[in-house]
C-alpha positions in Angstrom: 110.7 84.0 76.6 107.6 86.4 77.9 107.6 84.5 81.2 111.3 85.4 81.6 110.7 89.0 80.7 108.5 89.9 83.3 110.6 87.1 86.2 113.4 90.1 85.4 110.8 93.0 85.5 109.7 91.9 88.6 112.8 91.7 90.2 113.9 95.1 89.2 110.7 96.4 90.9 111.5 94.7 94.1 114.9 95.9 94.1 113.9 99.3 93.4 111.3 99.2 96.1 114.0 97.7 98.6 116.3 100.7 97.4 113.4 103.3 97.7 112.7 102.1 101.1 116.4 102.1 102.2 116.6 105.6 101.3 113.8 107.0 103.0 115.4 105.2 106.3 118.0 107.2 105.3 116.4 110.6 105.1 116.2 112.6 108.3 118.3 110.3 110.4 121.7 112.2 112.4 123.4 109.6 114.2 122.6 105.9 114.0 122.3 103.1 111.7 120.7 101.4 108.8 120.7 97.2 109.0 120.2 95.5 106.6 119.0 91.2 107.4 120.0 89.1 104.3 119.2 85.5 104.1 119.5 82.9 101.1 120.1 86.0 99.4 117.2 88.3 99.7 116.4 91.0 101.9 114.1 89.6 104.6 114.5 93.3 106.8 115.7 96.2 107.5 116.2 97.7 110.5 116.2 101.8 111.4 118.2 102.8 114.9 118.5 106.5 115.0 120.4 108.2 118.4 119.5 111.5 119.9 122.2 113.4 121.6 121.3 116.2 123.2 124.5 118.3 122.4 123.4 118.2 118.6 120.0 119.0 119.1 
């Protein structure tokens, strides 16, 4: 039952790593996007492309 406990603690410390690092791509960025790359159902990267437009600036 122990080993089970911390399988489920560790998961919920990678999520909230993955979640922590999602929102600090997040932070800052105007115009662009956040990508996520899933595959066999765990995040394997993510992916920052942020725009510039002078206009905004």
């Amino acid at each position: 039952m122990a080993i089970q406990d911390e399988g489920k603690n560790i998961k919920i410390q990678q999520t909230a790593l993955i979640v922590s690092q999602i929102t600090q791509m997040l932070q800052g960025i105007r115009f662009g996007s956040v990508e996520i790359i899933i595959h066999d159902n765990k995040v394997v990267q993510i992916e920052r492309k942020e725009k510039l437009r002078p206009d905004a600036l």
